[in-house]
N, C-alpha and C positions, 0 to 999 in steps of 0.2 A: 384384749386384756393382757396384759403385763403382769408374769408371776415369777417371783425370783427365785432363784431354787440354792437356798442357805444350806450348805451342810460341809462334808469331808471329802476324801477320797469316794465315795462313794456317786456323790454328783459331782463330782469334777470330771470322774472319770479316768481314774489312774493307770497307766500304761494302756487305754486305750486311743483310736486316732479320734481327733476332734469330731467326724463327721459319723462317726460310729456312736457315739456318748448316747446316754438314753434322752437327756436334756434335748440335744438336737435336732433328735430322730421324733423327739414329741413335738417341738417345735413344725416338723417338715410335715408333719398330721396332722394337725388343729390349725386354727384361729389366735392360738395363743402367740402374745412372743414369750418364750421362754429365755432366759436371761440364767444363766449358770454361774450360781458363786460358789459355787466348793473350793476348797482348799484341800489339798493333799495334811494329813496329816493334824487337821483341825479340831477343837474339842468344841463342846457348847460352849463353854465360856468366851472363848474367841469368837463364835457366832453372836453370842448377846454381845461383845464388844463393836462388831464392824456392821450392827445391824442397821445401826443408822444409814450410814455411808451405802452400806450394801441395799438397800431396802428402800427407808424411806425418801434417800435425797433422789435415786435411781426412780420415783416416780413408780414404783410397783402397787396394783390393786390388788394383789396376793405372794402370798410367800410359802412357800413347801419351804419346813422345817424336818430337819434330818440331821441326825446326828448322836454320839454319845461312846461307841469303842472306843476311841482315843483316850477319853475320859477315864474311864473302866480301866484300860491296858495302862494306861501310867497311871494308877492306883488312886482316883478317883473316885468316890463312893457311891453308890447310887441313889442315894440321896440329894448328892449332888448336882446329877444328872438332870435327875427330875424339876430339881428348884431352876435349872437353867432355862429345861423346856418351858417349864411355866411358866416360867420371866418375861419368856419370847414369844408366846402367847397372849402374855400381859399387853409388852411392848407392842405386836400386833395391833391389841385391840385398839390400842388409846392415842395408836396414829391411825387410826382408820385402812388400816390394812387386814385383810383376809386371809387369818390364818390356815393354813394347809397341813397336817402331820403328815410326816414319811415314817411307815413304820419300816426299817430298816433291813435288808435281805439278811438270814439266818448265817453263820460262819457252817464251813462244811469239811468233816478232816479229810486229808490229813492238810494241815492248814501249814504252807511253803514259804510263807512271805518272810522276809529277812528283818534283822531289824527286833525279832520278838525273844531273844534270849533272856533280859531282863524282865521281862514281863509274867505274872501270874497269870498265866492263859486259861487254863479251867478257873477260876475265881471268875476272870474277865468274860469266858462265854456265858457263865452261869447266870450272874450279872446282865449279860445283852440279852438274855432270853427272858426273863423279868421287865427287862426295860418293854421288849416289844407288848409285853401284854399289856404292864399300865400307857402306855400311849393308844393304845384301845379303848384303855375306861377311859382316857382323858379325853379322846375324842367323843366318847359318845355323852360324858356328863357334861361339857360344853357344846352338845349338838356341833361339832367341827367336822368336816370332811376329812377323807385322810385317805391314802391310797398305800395301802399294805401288799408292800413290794415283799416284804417274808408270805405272806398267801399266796403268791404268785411262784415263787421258788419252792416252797411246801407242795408244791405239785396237786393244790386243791382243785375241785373241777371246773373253775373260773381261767385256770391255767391253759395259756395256747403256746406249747412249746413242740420240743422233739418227743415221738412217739414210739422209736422203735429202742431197742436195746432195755436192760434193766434201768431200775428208777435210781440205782447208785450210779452208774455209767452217764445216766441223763445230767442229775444233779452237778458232778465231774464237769461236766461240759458247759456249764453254766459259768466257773470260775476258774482265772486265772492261776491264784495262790492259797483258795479256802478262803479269801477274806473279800478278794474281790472280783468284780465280777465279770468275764469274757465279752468279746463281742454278741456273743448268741444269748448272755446274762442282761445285757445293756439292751438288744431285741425286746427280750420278756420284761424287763422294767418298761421301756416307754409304749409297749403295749398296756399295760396295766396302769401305767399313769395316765396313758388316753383313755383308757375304758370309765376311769373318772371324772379326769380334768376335762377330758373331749364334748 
């Protein structure tokens, strides 16, 4: 199977090495080929843009859809967010491709990454923490699969990570900047994307 993994910095794998990415590391434990399209710095609408290209012509029998801070932090309404995801769920269905949600790892303060001066950063988490729960109903009122990489950093008991030190100091070590996420974060993602996709 062939699943393309649409989204941001987040599945690209921002300041992480190639062979660390959660994408790869899912790839190197399943049957799947995983095929990585993130972009640094990508909203949904540039995901509905390149889906063709990235998706259908690429010959993909599914797609992990991910995405939506970018949206949000450049003042982006969540409305609009939602109309995107849905679009690309549309567009999914109606090329015979199998859609997949990523519900997106949680932001953790104190959050470092550069770059966010102009940005409404509490509007914008307020906002992403909303998004991840309707991508929840959306999954389940479409019976869609979806592999909730925020449950997996939530430290729920589905979680296989680090065990000692407090739950703040754990969380810390998961992320590079607050926003995204370390080698040991990228670990806990393509564990929990195999626990699904696997």
């Amino acid at each position: 199977m062939i699943i393309a993994c649409l989204g941001d910095s987040l599945t690209y794998g921002y300041g992480i090495p190639r062979p660390r990415v959660w994408t790869t590391l899912l790839a190197q434990r399943t049957d799947i080929d995983v095929r990585n399209c993130g972009i640094n710095g990508d909203t949904t609408g540039g995901m509905l843009a390149r889906f063709n290209i990235d998706v259908v012509q690429a010959g993909a029998d599914a797609v992990l859809i991910m995405g939506g801070f970018n949206d949000l932090a450049l003042g982006a309404g969540l409305g609009t967010v939602k109309a995107n995801i849905f679009a690309l769920v549309q567009h999914s269905f109606s090329t015979r491709v199998r859609p997949v949600l990523g519900v997106p790892i949680p932001v953790h303060a104190p959050i470092t990454f550069p770059l966010l001066n102009s940005v409404d950063l509490p509007r914008a988490c307020a906002e992403y923490g909303k998004l991840h729960a309707w991508i929840r109903v959306l999954a389940q009122d479409f019976s869609l699969q979806y592999v909730d990489f925020s449950q997996a950093f939530a430290g729920l008991p589905s979680q296989a990570g680090p065990t000692d030190g407090n739950a703040s100091d754990r969380m810390s070590a998961l992320y590079t900047d607050g926003l995204h996420p370390s080698e040991a974060g990228h670990e806990l993602m393509a564990q929990q994307a195999a626990r699904i996709l696997g």
